[in-house]
N, C-alpha and C positions, 0 to 999 in steps of 0.2 A: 202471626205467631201466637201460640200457645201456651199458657206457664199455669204450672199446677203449685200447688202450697199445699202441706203435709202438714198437720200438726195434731197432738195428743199422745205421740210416742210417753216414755220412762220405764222407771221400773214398780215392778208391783211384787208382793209375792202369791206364791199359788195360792188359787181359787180366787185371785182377786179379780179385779175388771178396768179394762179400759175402752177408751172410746177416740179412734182415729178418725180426723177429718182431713178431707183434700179435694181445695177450692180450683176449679177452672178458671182461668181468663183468657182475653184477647180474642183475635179476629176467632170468634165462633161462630158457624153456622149450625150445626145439630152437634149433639154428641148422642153418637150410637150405644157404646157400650161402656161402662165405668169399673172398676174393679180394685181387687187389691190383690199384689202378691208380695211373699216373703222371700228371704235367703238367709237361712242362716249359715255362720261359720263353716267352712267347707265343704258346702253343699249348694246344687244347684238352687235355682230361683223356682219358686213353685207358686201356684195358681190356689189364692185362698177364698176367693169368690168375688162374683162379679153380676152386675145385674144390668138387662139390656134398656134399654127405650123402651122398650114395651113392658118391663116389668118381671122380666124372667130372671130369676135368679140361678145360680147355680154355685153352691159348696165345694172345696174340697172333705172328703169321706171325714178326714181330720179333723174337723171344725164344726162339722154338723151336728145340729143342737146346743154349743158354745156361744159358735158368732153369729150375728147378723148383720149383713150389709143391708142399707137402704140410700137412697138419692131425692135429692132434693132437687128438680127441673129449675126452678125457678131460682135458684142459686148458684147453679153449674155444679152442686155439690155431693158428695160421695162418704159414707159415715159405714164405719167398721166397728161394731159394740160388742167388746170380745169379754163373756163370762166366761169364768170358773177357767182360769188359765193356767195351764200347766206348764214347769220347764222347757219341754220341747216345742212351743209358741215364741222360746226367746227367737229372735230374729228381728234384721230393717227389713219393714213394711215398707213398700214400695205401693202407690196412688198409678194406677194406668189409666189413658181415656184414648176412647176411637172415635176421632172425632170429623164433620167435614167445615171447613173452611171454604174462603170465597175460591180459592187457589189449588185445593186438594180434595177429592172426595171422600178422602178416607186417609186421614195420620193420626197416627197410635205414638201418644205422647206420656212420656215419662214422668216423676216425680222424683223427687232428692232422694225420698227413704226417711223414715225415722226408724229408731230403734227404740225394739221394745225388749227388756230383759225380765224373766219372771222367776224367781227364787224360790226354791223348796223350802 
């Protein structure tokens, strides 16, 4: 079993900055791919960036040059450092991991979500 921990959500107002983290545990054998995505109010769930085992990153167009994802191996950890944030960044941040277990080769595991609200 799997369990991720989210934390660094709140609210800020624009241009200000936050910094999401979201811890892996339990039966881990690799984790391939780490990421983060949002949803806000009425809208689907979308892909804010995510970075693999090797180190490839990849933005949503929205983000890029704002946020930075980076991963910490050696902690199971996954860090979203989001400048100059606008309105439209309000949204729960949702923590993903593709991970393999002794049991699975590949389960792509959830987080709670924190919420982040940013104020004009």
């Amino acid at each position: 079993q799997v369990q991720l921990v989210e934390s660094g959500g709140g609210s800020v107002q624009a241009g200000g900055s936050l910094r999401l983290s979201c811890a892996a545990s339990g039966s881990i054998f690799r984790i391939h791919v780490m990421g983060w995505y949002r949803q806000a109010p009425g809208k689907q769930r979308e892909l804010v960036a995510t970075v693999t085992s090797g180190s490839r990153i990849n933005y949503a167009d929205s983000v890029k040059g704002r946020f930075t994802i980076s991963r910490d191996n050696a902690k199971n950890t996954v860090y979203l450092q989001m400048n100059s944030l606008k309105p439209e960044d309000t949204a729960v941040y949702y923590c993903n991991v593709d991970v393999a277990t002794a049991t699975s080769a590949y389960l792509s595991v959830w987080g709670q979500g924190t919420l982040v609200t940013v104020s004009s």
